[in-house]
FINU-770212 format. One record per residue: x, y, z of N, C-alpha, C in turn. Coordinates in steps of 0.2 Angstrom, whole numbers, padded with zeros to 4 digits, always signed. Layout:
FINU-770212
XYZXYZXYZ;...
END
This chain:
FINU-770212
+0004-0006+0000+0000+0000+0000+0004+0006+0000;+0003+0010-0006+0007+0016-0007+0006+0021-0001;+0010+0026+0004+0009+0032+0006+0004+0036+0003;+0000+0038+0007-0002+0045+0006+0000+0053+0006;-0001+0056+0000+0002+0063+0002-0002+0067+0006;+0001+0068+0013-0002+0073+0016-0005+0078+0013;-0011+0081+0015-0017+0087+0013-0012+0094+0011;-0007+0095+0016-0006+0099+0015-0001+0101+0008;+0003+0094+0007+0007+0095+0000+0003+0093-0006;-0002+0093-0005-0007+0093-0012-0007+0099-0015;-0003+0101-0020-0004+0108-0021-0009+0110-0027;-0014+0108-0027-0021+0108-0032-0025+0105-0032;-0032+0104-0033-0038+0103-0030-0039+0093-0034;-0034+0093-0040-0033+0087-0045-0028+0083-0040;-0026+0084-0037-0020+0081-0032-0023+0080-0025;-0026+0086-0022-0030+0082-0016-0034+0077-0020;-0040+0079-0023-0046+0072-0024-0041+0066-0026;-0037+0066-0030-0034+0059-0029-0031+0059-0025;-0028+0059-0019-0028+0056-0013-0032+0055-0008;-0039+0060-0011-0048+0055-0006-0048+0053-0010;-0045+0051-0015-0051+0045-0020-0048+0037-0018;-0039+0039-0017-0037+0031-0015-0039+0031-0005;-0038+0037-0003-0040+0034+0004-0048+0032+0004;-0053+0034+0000-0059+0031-0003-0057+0023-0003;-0053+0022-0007-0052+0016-0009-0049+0011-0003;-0045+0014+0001-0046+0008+0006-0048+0007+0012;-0051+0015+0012-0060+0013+0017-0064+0008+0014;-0066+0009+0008-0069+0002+0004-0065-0005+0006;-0059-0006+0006-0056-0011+0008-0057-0015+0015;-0056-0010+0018-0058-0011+0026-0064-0015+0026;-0068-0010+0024-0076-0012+0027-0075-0019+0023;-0074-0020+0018-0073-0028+0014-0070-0032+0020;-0066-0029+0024-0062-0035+0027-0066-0037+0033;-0069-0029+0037-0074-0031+0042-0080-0035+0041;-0081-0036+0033-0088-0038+0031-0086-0046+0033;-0080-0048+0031-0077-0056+0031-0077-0058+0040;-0076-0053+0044-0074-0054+0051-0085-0056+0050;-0087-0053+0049-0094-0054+0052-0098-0060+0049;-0094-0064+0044-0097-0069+0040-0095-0074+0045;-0089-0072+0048-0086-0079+0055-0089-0078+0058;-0092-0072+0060-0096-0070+0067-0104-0075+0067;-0106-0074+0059-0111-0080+0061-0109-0087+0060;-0105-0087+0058-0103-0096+0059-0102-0099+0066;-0099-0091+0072-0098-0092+0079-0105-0092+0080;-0109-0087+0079-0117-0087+0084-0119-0091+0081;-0122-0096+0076-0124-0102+0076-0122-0108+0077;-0115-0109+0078-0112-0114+0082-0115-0114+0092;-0114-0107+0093-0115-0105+0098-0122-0103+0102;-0127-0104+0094-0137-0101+0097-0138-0096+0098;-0133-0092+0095-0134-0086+0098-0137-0081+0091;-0139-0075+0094-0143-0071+0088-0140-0068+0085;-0141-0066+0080-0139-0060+0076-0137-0055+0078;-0143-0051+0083-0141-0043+0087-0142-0047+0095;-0135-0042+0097-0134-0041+0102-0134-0037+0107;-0138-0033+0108-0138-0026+0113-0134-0024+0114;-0130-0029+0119-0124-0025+0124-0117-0025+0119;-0116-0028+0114-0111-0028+0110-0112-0022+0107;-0119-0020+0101-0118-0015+0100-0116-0008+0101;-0119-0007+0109-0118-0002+0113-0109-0003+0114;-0108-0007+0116-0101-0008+0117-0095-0006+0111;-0097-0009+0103-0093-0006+0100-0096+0003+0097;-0101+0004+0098-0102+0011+0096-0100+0016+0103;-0099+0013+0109-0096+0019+0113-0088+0016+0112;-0085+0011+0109-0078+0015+0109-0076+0016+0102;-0080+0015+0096-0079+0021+0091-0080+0026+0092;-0086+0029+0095-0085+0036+0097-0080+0041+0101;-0078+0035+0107-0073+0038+0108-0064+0038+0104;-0068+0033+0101-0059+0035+0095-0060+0040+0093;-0067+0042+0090-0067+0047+0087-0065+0054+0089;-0066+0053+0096-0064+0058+0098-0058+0061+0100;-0053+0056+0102-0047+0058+0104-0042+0057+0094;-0048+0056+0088-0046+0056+0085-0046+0065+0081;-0050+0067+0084-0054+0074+0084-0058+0072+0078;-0061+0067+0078-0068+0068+0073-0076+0069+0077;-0082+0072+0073-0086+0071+0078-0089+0065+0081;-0090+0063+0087-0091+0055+0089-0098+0057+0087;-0105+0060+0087-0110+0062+0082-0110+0056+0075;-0106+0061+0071-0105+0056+0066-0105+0050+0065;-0100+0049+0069-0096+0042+0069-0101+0037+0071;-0106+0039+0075-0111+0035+0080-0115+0034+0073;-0117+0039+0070-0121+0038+0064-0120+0033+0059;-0111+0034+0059-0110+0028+0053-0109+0022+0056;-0107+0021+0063-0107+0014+0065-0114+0010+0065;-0116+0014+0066-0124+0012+0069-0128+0009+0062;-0128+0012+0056-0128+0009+0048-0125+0002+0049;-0119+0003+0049-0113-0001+0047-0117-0008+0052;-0116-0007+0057-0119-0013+0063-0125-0014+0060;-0129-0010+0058-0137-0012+0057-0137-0018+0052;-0133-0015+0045-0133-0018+0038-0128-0025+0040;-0122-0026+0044-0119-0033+0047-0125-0037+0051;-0129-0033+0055-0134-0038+0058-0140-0041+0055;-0141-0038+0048-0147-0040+0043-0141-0046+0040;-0137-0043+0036-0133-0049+0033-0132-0055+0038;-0131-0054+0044-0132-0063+0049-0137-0065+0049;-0143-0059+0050-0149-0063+0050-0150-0068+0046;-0149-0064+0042-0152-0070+0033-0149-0077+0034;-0143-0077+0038-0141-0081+0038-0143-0087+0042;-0145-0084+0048-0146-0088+0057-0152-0090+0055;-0158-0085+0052-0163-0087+0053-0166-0091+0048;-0162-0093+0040-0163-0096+0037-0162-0104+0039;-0156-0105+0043-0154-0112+0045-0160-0115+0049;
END
């Protein structure tokens, strides 16, 4: 994975968007790799009888991405907003799965 050029040495508007476009690119990456983490997670909760959503887990990882976000100075607001998505659409995708077996 190549470096990114810092914001500031982007010296034109053609040169920052292409360095949101590759860290676009491996934000997409991520989320692909936490998507693989949640396909074991249901092969665990059906081994295991367990549901799909779990209350305490989700409270648990939205308050400590929020708090990354904060000490990363982003707004934890936000972040709650996109966690909260992200979690919803990982716990529809197990369903399909838990409740189909």
């Amino acid at each position: 994975m190549t470096e990114l050029t810092p914001p500031r040495d982007c010296q034109d508007m053609t040169a920052l968007r292409a360095e949101i476009d590759a860290l676009d690119r491996r934000l997409v990456a991520l989320l692909a790799t936490r998507a693989t983490y949640i396909d074991r997670a249901i092969e665990l909760k059906q081994e295991n009888g367990w549901p799909a959503r779990i209350p305490d887990r989700v409270e648990e990882v939205v308050s400590k991405v929020c708090q990354e976000a904060e000490g990363q100075g982003l707004d934890p607001k936000l972040i709650e907003t996109l966690w909260r998505e992200l979690i919803d659409w990982s716990i529809a995708r197990e369903a399909q799965v838990i409740v189909a077996e």
